[in-house]
C-alpha positions as CSV (number, residue, x, y, z in Angstrom):
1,X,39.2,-63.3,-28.2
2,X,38.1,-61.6,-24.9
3,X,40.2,-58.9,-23.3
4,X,39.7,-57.4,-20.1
5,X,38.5,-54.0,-20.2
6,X,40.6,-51.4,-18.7
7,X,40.7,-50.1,-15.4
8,X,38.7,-46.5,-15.4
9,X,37.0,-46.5,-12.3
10,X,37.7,-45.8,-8.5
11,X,37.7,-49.3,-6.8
12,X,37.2,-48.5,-3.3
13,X,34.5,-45.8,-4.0
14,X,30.7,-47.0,-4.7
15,X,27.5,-45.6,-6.0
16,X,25.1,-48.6,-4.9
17,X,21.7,-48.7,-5.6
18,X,18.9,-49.7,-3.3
19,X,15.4,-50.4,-4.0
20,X,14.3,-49.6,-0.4
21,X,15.7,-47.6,2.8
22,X,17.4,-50.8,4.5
23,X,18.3,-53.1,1.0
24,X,21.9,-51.5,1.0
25,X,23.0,-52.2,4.4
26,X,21.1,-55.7,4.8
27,X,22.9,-56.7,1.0
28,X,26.2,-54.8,1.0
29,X,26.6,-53.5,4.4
30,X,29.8,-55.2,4.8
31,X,30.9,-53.8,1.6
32,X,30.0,-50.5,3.0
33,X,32.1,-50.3,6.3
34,X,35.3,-52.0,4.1
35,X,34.8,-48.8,1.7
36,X,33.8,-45.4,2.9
37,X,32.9,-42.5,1.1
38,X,30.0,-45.4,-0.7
39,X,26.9,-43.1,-2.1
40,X,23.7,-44.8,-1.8
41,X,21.1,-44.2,-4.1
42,X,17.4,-45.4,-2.7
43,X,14.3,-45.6,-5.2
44,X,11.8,-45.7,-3.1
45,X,12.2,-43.3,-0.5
46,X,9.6,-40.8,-1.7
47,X,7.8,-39.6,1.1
48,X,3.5,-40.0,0.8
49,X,1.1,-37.6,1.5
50,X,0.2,-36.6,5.1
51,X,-3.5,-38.5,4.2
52,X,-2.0,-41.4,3.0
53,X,-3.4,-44.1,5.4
54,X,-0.7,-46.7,6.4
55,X,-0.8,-49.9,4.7
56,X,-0.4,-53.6,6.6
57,X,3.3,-53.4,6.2
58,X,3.4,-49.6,8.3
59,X,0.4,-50.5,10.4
60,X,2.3,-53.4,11.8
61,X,5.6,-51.8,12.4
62,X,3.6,-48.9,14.6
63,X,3.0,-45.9,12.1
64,X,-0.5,-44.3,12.1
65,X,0.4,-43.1,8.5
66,X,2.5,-43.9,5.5
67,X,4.0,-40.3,6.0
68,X,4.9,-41.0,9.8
69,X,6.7,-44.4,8.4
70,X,8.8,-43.1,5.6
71,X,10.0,-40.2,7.7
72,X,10.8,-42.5,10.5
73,X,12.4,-44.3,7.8
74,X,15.0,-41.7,6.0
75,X,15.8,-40.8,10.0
76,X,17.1,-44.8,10.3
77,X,18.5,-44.3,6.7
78,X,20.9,-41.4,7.7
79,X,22.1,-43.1,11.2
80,X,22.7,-46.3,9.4
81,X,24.8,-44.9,6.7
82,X,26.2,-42.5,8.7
83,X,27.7,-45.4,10.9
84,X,29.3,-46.7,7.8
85,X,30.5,-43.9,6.3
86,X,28.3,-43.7,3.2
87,X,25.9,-40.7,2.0
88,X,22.4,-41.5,1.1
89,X,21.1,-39.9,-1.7
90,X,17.0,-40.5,-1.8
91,X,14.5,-40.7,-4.9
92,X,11.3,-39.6,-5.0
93,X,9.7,-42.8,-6.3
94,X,6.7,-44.4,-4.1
95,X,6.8,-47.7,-3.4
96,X,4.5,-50.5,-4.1
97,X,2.8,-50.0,-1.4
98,X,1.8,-46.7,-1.4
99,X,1.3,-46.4,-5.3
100,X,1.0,-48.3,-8.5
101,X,2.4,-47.4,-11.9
102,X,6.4,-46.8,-11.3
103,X,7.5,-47.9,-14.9
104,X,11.2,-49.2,-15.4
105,X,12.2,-46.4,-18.1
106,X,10.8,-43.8,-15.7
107,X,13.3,-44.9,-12.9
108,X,16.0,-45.7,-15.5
109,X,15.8,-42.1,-16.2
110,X,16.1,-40.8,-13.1
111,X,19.2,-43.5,-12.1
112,X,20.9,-42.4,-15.7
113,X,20.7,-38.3,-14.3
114,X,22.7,-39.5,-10.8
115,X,25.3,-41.8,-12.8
116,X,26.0,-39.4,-14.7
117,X,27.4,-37.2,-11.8
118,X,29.2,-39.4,-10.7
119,X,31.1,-41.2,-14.0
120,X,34.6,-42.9,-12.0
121,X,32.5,-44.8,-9.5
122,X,31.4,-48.0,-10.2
123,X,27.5,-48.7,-10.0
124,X,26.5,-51.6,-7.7
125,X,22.7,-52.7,-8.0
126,X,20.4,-55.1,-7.2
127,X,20.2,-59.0,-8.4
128,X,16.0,-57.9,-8.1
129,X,15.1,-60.6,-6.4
130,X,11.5,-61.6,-5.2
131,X,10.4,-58.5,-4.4
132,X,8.3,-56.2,-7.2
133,X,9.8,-53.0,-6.3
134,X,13.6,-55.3,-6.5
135,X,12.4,-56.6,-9.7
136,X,11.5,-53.2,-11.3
137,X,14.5,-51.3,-9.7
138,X,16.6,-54.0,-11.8
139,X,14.6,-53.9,-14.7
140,X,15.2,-50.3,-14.8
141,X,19.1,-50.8,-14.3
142,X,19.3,-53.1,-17.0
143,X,17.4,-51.0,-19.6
144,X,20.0,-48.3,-18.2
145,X,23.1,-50.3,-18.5
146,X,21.6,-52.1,-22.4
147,X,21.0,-48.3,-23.6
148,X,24.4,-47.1,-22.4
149,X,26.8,-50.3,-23.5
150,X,24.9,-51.2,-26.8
151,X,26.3,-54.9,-25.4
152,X,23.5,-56.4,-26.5
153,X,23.2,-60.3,-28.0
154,X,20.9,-59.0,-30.6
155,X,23.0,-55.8,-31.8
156,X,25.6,-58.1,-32.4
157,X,23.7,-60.7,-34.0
158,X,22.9,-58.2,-36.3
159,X,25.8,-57.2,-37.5
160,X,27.1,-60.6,-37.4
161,X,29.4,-60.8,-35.1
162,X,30.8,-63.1,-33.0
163,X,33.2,-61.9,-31.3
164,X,32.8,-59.3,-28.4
165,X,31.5,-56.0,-29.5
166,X,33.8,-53.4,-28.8
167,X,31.6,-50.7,-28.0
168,X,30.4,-50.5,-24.6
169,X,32.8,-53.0,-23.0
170,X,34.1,-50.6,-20.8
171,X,30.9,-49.4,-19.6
172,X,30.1,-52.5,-19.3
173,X,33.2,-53.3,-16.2
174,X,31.7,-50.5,-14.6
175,X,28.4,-52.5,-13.5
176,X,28.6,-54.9,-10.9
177,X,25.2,-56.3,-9.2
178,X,24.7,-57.9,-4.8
179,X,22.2,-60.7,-4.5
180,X,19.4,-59.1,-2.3
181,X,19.1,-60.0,1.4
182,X,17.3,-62.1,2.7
183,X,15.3,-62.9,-0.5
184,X,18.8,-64.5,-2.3
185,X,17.8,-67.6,0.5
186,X,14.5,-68.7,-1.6
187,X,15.5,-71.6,-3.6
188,X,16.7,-71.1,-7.7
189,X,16.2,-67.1,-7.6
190,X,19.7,-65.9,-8.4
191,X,20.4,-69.0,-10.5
192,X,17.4,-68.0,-12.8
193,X,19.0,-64.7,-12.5
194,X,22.1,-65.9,-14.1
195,X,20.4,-68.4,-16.6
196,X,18.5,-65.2,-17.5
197,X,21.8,-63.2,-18.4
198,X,23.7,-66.8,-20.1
199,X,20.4,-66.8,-22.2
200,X,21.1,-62.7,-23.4
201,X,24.6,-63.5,-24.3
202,X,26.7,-62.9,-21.0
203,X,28.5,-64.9,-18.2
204,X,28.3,-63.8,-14.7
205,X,31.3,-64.4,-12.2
206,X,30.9,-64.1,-8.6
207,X,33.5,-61.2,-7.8
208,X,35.1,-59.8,-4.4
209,X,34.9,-56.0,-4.3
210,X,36.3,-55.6,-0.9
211,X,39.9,-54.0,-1.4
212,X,42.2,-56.6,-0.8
213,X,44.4,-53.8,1.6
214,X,41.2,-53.9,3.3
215,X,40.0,-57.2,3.6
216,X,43.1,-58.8,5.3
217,X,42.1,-59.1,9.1
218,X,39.2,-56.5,9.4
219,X,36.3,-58.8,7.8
220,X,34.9,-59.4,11.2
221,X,34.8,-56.0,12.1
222,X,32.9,-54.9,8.9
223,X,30.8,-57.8,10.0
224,X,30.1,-56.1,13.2
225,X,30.1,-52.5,12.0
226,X,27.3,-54.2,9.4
227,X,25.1,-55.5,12.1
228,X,25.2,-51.9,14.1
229,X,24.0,-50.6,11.0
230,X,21.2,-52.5,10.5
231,X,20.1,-52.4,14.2
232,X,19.2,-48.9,13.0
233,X,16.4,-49.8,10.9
234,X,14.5,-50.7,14.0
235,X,11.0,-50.4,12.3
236,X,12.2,-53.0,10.2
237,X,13.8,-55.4,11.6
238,X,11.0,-56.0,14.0
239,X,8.9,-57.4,11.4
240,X,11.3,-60.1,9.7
241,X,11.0,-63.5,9.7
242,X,14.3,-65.3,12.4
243,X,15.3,-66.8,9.2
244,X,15.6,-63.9,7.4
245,X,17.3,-62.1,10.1
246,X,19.7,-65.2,9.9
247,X,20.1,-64.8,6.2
248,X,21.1,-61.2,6.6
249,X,24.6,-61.7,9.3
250,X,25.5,-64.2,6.3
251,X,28.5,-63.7,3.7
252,X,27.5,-61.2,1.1
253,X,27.8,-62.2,-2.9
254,X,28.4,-59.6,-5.4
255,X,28.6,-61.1,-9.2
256,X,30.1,-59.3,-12.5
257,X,29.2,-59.8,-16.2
258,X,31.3,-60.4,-19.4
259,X,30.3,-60.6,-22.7
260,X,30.0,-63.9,-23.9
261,X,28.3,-64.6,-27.4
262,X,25.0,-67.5,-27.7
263,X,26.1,-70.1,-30.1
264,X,23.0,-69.8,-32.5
């Protein structure tokens, strides 16, 4: 029989991770103006060298260097956020572009340290969809959130059980995940996503996180609030596709897991 955990978190307060400096606001940034007082914790926001040449991406949004770009970046970062009323908090990781060899249990490491100063927020990450450094920056959550719960299909296989485990469920509550914007519009990405989890041993519900004192009557102006925002990541925007900047005024999607055993 499966009991809902218990309540141990703030609800209104968010530590939300981002693989990039832009995925929070594009994702969640409705989410963000609905709750202030959000932390958001970027990955990639490492800044490069001064003799790091800029790669296609930088070159075409007007940077002579990667340096130039990422500092241009964290500048859009702050103003965004700060129009939301959410704190950035960056990582040194380099991304993709700039560097190979950013391993999952490197990043998990460094996620676990700023959890871990914050333990009554709930954690909101990426789906990881499309993108490498989205992929990785989940991978690295789920290693996180596996090591932390011990909710794991084959731990309690192995103990044969088949019920839910009670260790870990709690933790468990605490983790909820957004379906990346604009990538969630590629056909069957966050349905293999959830196939994915249903395979592990868990059943994902979409979820509303928006308080519900909150949502009543202000959704359209956390819409608009949400497209300020993202106005301020200029460098970016310039370079999207129109569907993606379509995609991205579109209703967000946040989902939540549960424990539910594989019949073997």
């Amino acid at each position: 029989m499966q009991r809902p955990p218990p309540e141990a978190w703030d609800t209104s307060n968010w530590l939300v991770i981002s693989p990039h400096l832009d995925d929070a606001v594009f994702s969640c940034g409705r989410l963000l103006a609905a709750a202030p007082g959000a932390i958001v914790v970027t990955v990639f926001a490492g800044i490069p060298p001064d003799d790091v040449a800029a790669p296609p991406w930088d070159e075409a949004a007007g940077f002579a260097s990667a340096n130039a770009a990422m500092q241009a970046r964290r500048a859009e970062d702050l103003t965004a956020l700060g129009m939301l009323g959410a704190e950035p908090l960056w990582l040194p990781f380099l991304d993709r572009q700039y560097v190979e060899g950013n391993t999952a249990q490197a990043i998990a490491t460094a996620l676990g340290a700023v959890v871990d100063q914050y333990p009554q927020r709930r954690v909101l990450s990426p789906l990881g969809l499309f993108h490498s450094d989205h992929a990785l920056v989940f991978d690295a959550v789920w290693t996180m959130l596996h090591e932390r719960t011990h909710a794991l299909v084959g731990a309690a296989g192995a103990a044969g059980e088949d019920t839910e485990p009670e260790s870990g469920m709690t933790d468990l509550a605490r983790w909820w995940f957004y379906e990346d914007m604009p990538y969630r519009r590629l056909s069957g990405l966050v349905g293999a996503r959830i196939a994915a989890w249903r395979a592990q041993g868990y059943t994902a519900g979409r979820v509303e996180p928006v308080p519900a004192e909150t949502a009543d009557g202000a959704d359209a102006e956390c819409a608009a609030r949400k497209v300020r925002a993202m106005e301020a990541y200029e460098s970016q925007l310039r370079l999207l596709a129109p569907e993606a900047l379509i995609e991205l005024n579109t209703s967000e999607s946040y989902w939540q897991l549960q424990w539910s055993p594989v019949s073997r």
